[in-house]
N, C-alpha and C positions, 0 to 999 in steps of 0.2 A: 504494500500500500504506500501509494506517495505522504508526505511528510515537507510540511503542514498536510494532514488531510485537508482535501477540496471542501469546499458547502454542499456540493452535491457532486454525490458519484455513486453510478451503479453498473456492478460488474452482472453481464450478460454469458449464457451459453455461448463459447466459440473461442478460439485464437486464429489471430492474422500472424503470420510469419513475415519477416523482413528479409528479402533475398539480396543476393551479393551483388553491391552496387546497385542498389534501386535506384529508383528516378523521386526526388523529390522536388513538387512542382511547387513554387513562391510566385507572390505576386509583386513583383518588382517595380517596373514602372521610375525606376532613380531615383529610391528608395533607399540611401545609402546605410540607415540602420537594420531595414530588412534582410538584405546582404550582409553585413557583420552579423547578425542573429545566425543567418543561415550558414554561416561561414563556423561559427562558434559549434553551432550543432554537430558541423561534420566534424571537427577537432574531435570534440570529445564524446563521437561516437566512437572514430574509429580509437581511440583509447579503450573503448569499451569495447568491442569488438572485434578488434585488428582487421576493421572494413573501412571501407567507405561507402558513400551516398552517390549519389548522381546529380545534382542540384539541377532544376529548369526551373530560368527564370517567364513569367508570362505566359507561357505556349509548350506545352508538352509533344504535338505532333502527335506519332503513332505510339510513343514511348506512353506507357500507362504506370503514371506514378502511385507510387504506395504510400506516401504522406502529402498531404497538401495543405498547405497555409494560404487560407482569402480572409480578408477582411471582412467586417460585418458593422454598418455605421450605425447599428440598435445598440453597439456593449463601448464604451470605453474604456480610458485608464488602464488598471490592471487585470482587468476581467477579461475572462477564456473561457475557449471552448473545445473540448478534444473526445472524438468520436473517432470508436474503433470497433469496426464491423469487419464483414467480408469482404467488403470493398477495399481495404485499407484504413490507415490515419488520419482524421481532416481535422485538423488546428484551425480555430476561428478567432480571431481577436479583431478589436478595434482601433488600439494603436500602439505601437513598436513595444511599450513595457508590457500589455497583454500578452505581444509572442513572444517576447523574452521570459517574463510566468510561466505563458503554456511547454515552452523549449525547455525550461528548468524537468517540468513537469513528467514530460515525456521521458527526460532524459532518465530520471527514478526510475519510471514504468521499464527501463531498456536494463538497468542495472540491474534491478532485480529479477526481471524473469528472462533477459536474453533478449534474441529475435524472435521470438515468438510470444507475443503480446498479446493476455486476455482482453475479449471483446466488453470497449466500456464506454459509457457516457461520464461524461464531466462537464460542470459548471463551478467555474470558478473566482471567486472574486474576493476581498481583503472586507472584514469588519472594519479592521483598524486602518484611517486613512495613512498614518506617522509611524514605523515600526523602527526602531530607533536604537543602536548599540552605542554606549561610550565607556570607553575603556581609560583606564587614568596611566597616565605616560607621567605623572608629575611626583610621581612617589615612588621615586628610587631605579624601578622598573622599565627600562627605554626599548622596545621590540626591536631586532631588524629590519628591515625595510622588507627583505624575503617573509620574515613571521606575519607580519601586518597582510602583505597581501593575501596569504595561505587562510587569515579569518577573512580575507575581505571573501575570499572563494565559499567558503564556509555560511559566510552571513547570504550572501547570494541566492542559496542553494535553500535557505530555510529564509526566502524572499523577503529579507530584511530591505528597506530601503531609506536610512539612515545611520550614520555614522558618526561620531563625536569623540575624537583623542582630545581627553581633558588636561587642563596646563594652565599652572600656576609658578610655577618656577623657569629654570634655564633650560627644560628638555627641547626647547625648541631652539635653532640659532635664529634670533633677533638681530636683523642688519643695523636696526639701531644702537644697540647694545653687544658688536659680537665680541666684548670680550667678556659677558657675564659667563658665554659659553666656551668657554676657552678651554676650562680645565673637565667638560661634561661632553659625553658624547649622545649630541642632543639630533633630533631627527633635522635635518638644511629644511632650507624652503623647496628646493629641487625636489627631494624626496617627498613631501609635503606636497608637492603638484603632481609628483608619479602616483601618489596615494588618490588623488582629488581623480583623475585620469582616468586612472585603471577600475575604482567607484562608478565614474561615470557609466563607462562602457556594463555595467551590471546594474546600470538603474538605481544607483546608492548616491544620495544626496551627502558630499562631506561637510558638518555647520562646524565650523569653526567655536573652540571653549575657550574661554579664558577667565579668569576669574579676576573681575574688576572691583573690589573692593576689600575683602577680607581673604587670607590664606594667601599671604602674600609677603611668607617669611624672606623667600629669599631675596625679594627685589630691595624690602625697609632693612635690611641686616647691611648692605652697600651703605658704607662711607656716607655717600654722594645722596645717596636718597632718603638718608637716615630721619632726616627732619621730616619728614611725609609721615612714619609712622604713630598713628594715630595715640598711643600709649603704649611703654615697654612692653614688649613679649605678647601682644594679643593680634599682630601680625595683619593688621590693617590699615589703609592708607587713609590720611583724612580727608575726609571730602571737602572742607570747606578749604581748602587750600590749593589754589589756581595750581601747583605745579602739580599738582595728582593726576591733574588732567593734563598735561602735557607730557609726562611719564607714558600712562592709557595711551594718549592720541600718537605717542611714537613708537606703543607695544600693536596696535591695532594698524597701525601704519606698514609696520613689518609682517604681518600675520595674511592682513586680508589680499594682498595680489596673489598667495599661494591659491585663493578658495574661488569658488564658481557660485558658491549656495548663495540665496538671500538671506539666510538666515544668520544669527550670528548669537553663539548663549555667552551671556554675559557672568555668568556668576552670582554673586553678591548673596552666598548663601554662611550663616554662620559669624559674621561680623562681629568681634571681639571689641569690646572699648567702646561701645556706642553709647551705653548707659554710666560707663565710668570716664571714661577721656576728658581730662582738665583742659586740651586743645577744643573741643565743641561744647561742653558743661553749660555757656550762658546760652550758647543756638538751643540745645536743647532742652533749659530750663523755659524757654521762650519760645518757642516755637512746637516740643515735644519730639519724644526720639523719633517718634513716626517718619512724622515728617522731615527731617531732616534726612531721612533713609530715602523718603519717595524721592526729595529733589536730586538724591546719588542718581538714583534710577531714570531720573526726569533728564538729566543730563547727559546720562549715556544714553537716552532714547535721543537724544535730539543729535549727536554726536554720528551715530551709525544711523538714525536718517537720513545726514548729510551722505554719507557715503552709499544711500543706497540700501543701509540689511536692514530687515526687521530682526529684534530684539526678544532673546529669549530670555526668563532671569529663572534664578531657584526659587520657589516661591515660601517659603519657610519663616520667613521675617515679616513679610506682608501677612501672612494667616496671625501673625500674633497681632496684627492689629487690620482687623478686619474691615473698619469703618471705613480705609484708604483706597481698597481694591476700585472705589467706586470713581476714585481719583487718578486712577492708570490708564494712559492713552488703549486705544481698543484696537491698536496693533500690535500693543504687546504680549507676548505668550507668556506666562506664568509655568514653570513647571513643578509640578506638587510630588514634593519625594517623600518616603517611608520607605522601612528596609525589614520592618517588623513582620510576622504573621501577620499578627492582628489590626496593622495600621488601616487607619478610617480614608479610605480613598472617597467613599459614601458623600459625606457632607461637605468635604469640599468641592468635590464635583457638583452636587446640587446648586451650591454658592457661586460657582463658576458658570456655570451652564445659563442663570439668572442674569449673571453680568452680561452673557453677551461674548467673552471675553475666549479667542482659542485658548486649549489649557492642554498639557503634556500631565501625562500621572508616572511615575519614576520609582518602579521599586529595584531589588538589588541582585545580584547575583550569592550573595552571600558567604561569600569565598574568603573574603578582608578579614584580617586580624582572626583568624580561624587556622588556618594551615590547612584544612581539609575540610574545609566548608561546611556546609548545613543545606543539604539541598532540600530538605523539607517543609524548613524556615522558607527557600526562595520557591522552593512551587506555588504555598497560600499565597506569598507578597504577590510572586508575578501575577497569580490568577485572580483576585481579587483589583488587583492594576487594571488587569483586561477589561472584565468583570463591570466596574465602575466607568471604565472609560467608553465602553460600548452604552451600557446604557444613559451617560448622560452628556453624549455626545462631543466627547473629546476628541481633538484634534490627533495625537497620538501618544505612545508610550517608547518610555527611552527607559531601556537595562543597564544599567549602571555597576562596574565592575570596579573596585577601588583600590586602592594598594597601602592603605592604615599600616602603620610597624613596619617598613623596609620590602613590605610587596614580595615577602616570602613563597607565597605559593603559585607553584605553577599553573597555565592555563588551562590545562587540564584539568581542575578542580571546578572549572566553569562551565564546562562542555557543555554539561543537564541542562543545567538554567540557560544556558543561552539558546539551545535547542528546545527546549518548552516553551522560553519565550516568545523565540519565531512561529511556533503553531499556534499559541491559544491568541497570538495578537494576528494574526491572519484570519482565523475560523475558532471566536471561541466556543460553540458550544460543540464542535469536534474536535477539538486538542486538548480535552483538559485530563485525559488518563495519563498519568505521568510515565506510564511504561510505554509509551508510545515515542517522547523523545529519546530515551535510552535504548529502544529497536535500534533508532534511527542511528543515533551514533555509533555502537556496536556495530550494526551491519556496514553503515559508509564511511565512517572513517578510521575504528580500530580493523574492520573486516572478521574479525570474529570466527573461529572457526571451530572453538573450544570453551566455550563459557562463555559470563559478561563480566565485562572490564568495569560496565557504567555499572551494574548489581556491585560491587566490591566497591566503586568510587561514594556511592549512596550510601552502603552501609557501614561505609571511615567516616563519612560525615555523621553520621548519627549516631556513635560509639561516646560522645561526650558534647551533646549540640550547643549554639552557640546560646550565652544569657546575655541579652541585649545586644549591643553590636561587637560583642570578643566573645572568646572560648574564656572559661575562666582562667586554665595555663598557660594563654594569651596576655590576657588583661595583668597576670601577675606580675610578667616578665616588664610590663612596663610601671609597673607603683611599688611603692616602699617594699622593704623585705617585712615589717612587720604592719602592713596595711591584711588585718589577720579576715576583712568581711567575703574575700573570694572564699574562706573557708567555710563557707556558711551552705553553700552552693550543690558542693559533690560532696559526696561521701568518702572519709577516706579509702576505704576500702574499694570503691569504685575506682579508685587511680590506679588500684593495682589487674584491677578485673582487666580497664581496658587497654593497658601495656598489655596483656596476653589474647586482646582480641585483635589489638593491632598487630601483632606479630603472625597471629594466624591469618590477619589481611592480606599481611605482606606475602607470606607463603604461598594465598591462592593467585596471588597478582602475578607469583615467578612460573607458575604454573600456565598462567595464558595461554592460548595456542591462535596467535593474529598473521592477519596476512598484509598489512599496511608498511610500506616502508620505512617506518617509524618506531614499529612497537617497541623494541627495545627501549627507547626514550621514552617513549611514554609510560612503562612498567617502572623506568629507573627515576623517573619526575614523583611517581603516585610512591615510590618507596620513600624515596627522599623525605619528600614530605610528611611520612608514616614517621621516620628515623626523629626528623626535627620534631614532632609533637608530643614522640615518647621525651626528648632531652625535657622539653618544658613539665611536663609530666612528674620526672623527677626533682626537678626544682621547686616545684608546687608542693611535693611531699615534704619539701625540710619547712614550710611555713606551717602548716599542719603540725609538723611533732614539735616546732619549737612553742607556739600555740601551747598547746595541749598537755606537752610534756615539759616545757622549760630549756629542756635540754636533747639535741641533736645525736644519738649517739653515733659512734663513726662516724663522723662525718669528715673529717681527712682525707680517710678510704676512702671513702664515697665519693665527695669531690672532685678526686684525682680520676676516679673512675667515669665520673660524667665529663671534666673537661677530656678527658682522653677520645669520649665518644663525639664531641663538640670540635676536633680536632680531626678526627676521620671525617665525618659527616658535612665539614667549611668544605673539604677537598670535592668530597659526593656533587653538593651544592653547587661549587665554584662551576668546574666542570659539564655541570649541566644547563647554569644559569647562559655559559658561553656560548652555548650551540645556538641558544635561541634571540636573545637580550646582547646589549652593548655592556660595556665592563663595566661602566658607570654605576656605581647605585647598586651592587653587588655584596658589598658589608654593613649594609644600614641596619637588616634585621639581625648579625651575628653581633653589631655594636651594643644593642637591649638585650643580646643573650648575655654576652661578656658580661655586661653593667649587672644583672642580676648575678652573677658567678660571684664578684666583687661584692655585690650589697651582701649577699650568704657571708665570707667569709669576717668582712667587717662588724654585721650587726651578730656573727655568731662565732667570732673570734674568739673565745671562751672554751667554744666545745671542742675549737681544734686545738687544744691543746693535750 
């Protein structure tokens, strides 16, 4: 079955066979994308295959083609149509992103069952108009230009068409700025247009992130910019201060000749110092933080007006003050994030839907600050995203993949979520069995030939799930050694259960039997990650007995025995982080391991003696 299942399909008595070198008839007419479509198909049939097609454009002659693409001016946009009878294949769409849908479409039905293709009808077309992927490139984690395109093939395939690399920092080279990037090996603008390019030709709008007001360590920590930051340490620019805006106007200046989209998300989620900063204190004794927030916002809409994009922002600071949504121009997009189960997509979309106002709903992958995600946590969030945004007529939903604590884990821990996401925001009330994305993966891209990879990758995530947005042996690695409330959480006894479930994970994962050119790497990512979450695991335990008991026993032994395993494991890590990522941003989450090794020994300096 194809993946996203269609809205409507139904398999029929009969198979049509596809013979060697068929004729497939297009409707060409100097149709230059028709042609690339058709051109795409034969590539990666004969991949499938080791055939080819026979393409005619217009006019078939005596030659009686076995697939045929016409147009149909009753369907547009992404809507299709693919009918397989005795006659052959006939692909019907409306315009170019239809048959690039329906050519995705087909091309499943060919992987799966060969040339010989059960007789079916289809109708196809997207619930959600905005199906939206962004991936954080600004925490630590920089892909290769080869890894980025390999999801942009991926998102394609599970008919995403939206894309968003989020940035906050130097991962991007700034021609106004290049030497914030000097020592970061950040993605050029070149690759940033081969990215926008290679999107295009698959129907993926690239909107351009940047985060214009808050989370913006790296830029106020510069010398030069230092006077911009809004109050120490809470890493926001202030706005009422004309050079913020001339910072922005030289970061967006650099950013947007890379991009094609209209759209452009600003950011502005999380704002640190708004209620406290002695630089705005009388604006906002006088005026009210709100509003002082809306005029940030008010100016960057008027800012990328001038240039042309409409404006998307996080919409997180605007819900705490409700009264102002009614004071936002009505081309700006709000997008409303939660990364919860349980997050209430409901009443802000009601509140949205009233304004007037398009609205993006943004839940998460759930992968961040976990090491082995919680795909559970990301099914409800995705599905409830969908869920709400169908019914109350939202613009689209953007998945949101982040990299908290040094962006330890591999992408592989995202595969589910990103793959469920692409079906239930396509056809949600056909994509929501979540064993449907994990076929899909398994079959297309581990290939599978001996078990499931995604069944072992679901039940790591669920071996100790996430509490609120960290695993607790997460959250610990980053707070005090005697911040004793993660204790409160798991049982100790349950740390030791699942050190022995994760090792029996490990086992079934070495066991595999894949046919993808990868599998190796991808067994040796999902271990890796198994290896780091046991280290955390046993650092969690010495808070626990110091807790409890006062006193650590062995713990010398102990110690010496975890850094030894923190020691193999950097090597495991290093080496795998390479194949895929730039070398940048490679020690950020072994710097919070370290730092917890250090706080152990310090605040329990006693026991090693």
């Amino acid at each position: 079955m194809p993946f996203p299942v269609p809205q409507k399909m139904k398999y029929k008595q009969g198979e049509f066979s596809l013979e060697k070198d068929f004729c497939l008839l297009f409707k060409y007419r100097g149709d230059r994308e028709i042609f690339r479509i058709v051109n795409v198909f034969n590539e990666k049939y004969e991949k499938l295959t080791h055939e080819k097609c026979y393409p005619v454009a217009d006019y078939s002659g005596k030659l009686k083609p076995s697939i045929k693409l016409t147009t149909d001016d009753a369907i547009s946009g992404e809507e299709y149509k693919i009918k397989i009878d005795k006659n052959g294949v006939s692909v019907t769409y409306g315009d170019s992103v239809g048959a690039y849908r329906a050519v995705t479409t087909l091309l499943q039905l060919i992987r799966e069952n060969g040339k010989t293709l059960p007789f079916v009808d289809i109708h196809d077309f997207p619930d959600i108009k905005r199906r939206g992927f962004m991936l954080d490139i600004s925490r630590n984690r920089v892909p290769k230009l080869s890894e980025i395109l390999k999801l942009i093939d991926l998102m394609a395939d599970l008919k995403y068409n939206e894309f968003q690399l989020y940035l906050e920092n130097h991962s991007f080279e700034y021609v106004a700025y290049p030497e914030y990037s000097k020592d970061i090996e950040g993605l050029t603008p070149f690759e940033v247009m081969q990215i926008v390019e290679y999107c295009r030709d698959r129907y993926i709008d690239v909107v351009p992130n940047q985060n214009s007001f808050g989370h913006l360590y790296q830029w106020v920590q510069k010398p030069e910019l230092r006077e911009l930051e809004l109050s120490p340490g809470d890493f926001s620019i202030n706005p009422l201060d004309s050079r913020s805006f001339d910072l922005l106007n030289n970061i967006y200046d650099s950013l947007l000749p890379c991009f094609t989209s209209e759209l452009f998300n600003v950011g502005c989620d999380e704002v640190g110092g708004l209620e406290s900063s002695e630089k705005i204190k009388e604006a906002c004794e006088k005026y009210g933080v709100a509003t002082v927030y809306v005029n940030h916002l008010l100016k960057l809409h008027g800012m990328l007006k001038d240039r042309g994009k409409r404006m998307l922002f996080w919409a997180d600071i605007i819900f705490n003050h409700p009264e102002k949504i009614a004071e936002l121009p009505k081309d700006m997009v709000p997008l409303v994030w939660g990364y919860e189960a349980d997050t209430d997509f409901d009443k802000p979309g009601k509140t949205l839907n009233e304004t007037g106002l398009d609205f993006y709903f943004c839940p998460g992958t759930a992968s961040w600050a976990s090491v082995l995600g919680d795909n559970e946590k990301a099914r409800l969030n995705i599905l409830h995203a969908a869920q709400y945004c169908k019914k109350h007529g939202g613009t689209g939903v953007l998945l949101t993949d982040w990299g908290d604590g040094g962006h330890c884990q591999f992408f592989i821990i995202s595969y589910i979520a990103l793959a469920f996401c692409g079906g239930v925001c396509w056809n949600v009330k056909g994509n929501t069995d979540f064993m449907l994305p994990q076929q899909y993966i398994d079959d297309f891209i581990f290939e599978m030939r001996k078990g499931s990879f995604c069944d072992i990758l679901f039940r790591a995530s669920q071996v100790i799930p996430k509490n609120g947005n960290c695993t607790d042996a997460f959250l610990s690695i980053l707070s005090d050694f005697d911040n004793y409330t993660l204790c409160d959480k798991t049982k100790y006894e349950r740390l030791f259960e699942a050190k022995k479930e994760y090792d029996s994970l490990e086992k079934e994962a070495r066991c595999l039997t894949m046919c993808c050119e990868e599998s190796s790497l991808y067994v040796d990512e999902f271990c890796c990650n198994v290896e780091i979450y046991k280290i955390l695991i046993d650092l969690l335990v010495f808070k626990y007995e110091k807790r409890d008991s006062g006193k650590i026993k062995n713990l010398k032994k102990r110690l010496d025995i975890i850094e030894q395993h923190i020691k193999e494991t950097k090597v495991f890590y290093n080496r795998l982080w390479d194949t895929r990522n730039h070398l940048t941003g490679n020690t950020a989450f072994w710097d919070c391991v370290d730092g917890q090794v250090r706080k152990t020994r310090e605040f329990c300096k006693d026991d090693l003696k």
